[in-house]
C-alpha positions, -999 to +999 in steps of 0.1 A: -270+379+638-302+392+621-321+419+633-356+425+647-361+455+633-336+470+612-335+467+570-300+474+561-295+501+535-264+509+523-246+537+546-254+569+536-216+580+525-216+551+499-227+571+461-226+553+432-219+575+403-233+566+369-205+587+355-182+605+369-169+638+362-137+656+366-146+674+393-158+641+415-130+627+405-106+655+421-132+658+454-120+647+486-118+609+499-120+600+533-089+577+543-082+553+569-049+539+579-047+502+594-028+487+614-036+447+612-020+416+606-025+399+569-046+368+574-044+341+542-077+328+548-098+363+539-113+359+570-104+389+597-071+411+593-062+435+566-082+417+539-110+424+558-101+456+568-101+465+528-134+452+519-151+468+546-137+502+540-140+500+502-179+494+509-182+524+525-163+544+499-134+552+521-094+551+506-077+521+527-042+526+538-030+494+551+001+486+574+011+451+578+019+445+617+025+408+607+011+377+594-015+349+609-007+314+595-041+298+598-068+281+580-106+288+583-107+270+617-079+279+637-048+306+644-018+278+646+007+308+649+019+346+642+045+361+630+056+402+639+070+424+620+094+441+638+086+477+650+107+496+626+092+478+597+059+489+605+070+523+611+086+528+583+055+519+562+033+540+582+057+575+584+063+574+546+026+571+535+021+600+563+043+624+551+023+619+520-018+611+527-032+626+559-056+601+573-089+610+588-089+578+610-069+554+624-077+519+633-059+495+650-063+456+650-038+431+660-002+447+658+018+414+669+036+423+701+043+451+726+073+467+707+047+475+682+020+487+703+048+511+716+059+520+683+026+525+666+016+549+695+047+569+697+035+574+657-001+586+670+011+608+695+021+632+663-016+629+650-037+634+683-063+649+666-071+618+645-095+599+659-085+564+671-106+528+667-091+499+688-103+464+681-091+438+707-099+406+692-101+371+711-062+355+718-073+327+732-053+308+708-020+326+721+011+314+747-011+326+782+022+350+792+021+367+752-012+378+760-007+390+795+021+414+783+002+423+748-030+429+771-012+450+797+011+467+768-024+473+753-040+492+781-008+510+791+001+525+757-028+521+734-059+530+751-047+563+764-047+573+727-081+552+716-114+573+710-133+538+705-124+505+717-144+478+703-144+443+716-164+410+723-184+411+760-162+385+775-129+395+758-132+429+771-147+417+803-117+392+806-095+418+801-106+449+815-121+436+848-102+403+853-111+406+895-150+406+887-166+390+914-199+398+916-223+366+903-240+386+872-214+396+844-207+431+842-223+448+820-215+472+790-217+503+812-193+483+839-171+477+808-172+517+796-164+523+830-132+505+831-122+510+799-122+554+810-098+544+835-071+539+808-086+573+791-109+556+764-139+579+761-162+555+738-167+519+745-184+498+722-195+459+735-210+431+707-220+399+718-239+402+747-260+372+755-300+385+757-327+356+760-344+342+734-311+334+709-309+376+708-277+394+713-271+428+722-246+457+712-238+484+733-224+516+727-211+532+762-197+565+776-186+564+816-217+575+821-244+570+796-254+544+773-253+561+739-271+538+717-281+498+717-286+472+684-299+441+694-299+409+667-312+375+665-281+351+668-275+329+638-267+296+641-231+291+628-194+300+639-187+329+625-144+343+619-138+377+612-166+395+630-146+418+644-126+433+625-154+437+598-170+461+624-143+481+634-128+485+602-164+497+587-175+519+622-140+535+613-144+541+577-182+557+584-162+580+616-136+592+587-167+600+558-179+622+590-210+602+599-222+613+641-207+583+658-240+570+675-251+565+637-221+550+624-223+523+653-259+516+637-251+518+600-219+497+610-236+471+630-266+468+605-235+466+578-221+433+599-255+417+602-258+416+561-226+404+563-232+379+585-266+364+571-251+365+538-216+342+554-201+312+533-179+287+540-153+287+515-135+259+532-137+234+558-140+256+586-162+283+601-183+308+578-167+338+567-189+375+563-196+385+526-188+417+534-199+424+490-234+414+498-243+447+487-226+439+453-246+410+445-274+414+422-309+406+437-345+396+422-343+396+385-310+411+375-297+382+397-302+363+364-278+364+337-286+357+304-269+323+291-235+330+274-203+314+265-182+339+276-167+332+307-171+370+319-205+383+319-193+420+312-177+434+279-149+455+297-115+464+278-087+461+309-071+489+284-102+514+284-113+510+321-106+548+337-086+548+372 
């Protein structure tokens, strides 16, 4: 999706620092704990999840929930962990590295939603980022009880649930009978119910190959992107914007801005995508890190590695 309007610039957390100092070096990071299943392909889950946050300068601390087995065009299966496993690796990482956000993709099955939000309950001060991605591809009865283990369990604790128009509209308000789709606000609306104060909707069909993004109280529309719609099938959409719109929450960035920053984030992403295999196009979610204009050009060499770096001088 490109926009109409917007030039991205990298979000205003991200520094790049020359050299760094001792004191920098000891400052504060903002951290971010997932909850996401690992996905082979690089497209969505916690691979994504690590790139996004690492662009916006924010310490990942990832749980794996599970594993997709799929290729760039298709989910053909998933396999849990079971809930103690991901419990364990959350509790022993807490007792240790206080996160400023969580965010939670797919976790695999009910047991873990249950588990993972008996965890939160001790950190209800932490704000909480929800990303329910499409599960089309799942058995019809695993959704239903993931979807109603979802709303029962997990949104009660969410700050933010982030979602696809007709995902959440499927979801949230499956008796929707009125002939126009419900909108953004109708989404916020439903989504309160469950107690989630902040509801933000992507993919909403404008005319004109335009889509719009909506940000949503109960009662107020907070803030609106809209984009051009690109012409390709894109994977891994959503997790790139709920992992960054976390990461910009935890650095302390106002939330209407950090849905901005984030969405403007995706849409580089997205106009930069490749297709690294014979599937749908992936976000390069390093566009940022790719040189541009003249330095783009690097001077013929034999080395196989433009840069001189010693693995055995490099400072961590």
């Amino acid at each position: 999706m490109k926009s109409p309007k917007n030039e991205f610039s990298p979000p205003s957390v991200i520094e790049v620092l020359e050299e760094f100092d001792d004191d920098a070096m000891d400052g504060p990071m903002a951290s971010v704990m997932v909850f996401n299943a690992n996905d082979a392909s690089g497209a969505g889950g916690l691979a994504a999840d690590a790139v996004a946050l690492a662009s916006v300068g924010v310490h990942s601390m990832p749980v794996v929930t599970g594993a997709y087995v799929r290729d760039t065009s298709e989910i053909v299966d998933h396999y849990a962990f079971d809930d103690e496993s991901v419990t364990g690796q959350a509790s022993t990482i807490l007792e240790d590295v206080p996160p400023d956000v969580f965010k939670i993709g797919f976790v695999g099955n009910p047991h873990n939603l249950s588990a993972i939000a008996s965890l939160l309950s001790d950190w209800a001060d932490v704000p909480v980022v929800t990303y329910m991605p499409d599960l089309s591809w799942w058995q019809d009865d695993q959704i239903d009880q993931y979807l109603d283990a979802c709303a029962e369990i997990m949104l009660p604790q969410t700050t933010v649930l982030v979602g696809n128009h007709s995902t959440l509209a499927r979801w949230l308000l499956p008796d929707w009978e009125q002939e126009q789709a419900p909108s953004a606000l109708d989404l916020a609306v439903a989504a309160q119910e469950f107690g989630v104060p902040y509801t933000l909707v992507t993919g909403i069909n404008l005319p004109d190959q335009f889509i719009d993004n909506v940000l949503c109280s109960a009662t107020d529309v907070l803030c609106r992107e809209k984009f051009e719609r690109l012409e390709a099938t894109f994977v891994g959409a959503g997790d790139t914007l709920s992992a960054t719109l976390a990461a910009l929450i935890a650095a302390g960035t106002e939330l209407t801005e950090a849905v901005t920053e984030a969405l403007s984030y995706l849409d580089r992403s997205l106009e930069g995508g490749f297709r690294p295999g014979m599937g749908h196009v992936q976000p390069d979610r390093l566009f940022w890190a790719h040189p541009e204009g003249d330095d783009a050009d690097f001077e013929e060499s034999d080395d196989t590695f433009p840069f001189d770096i010693s693995p055995h001088e490099t400072r961590h």
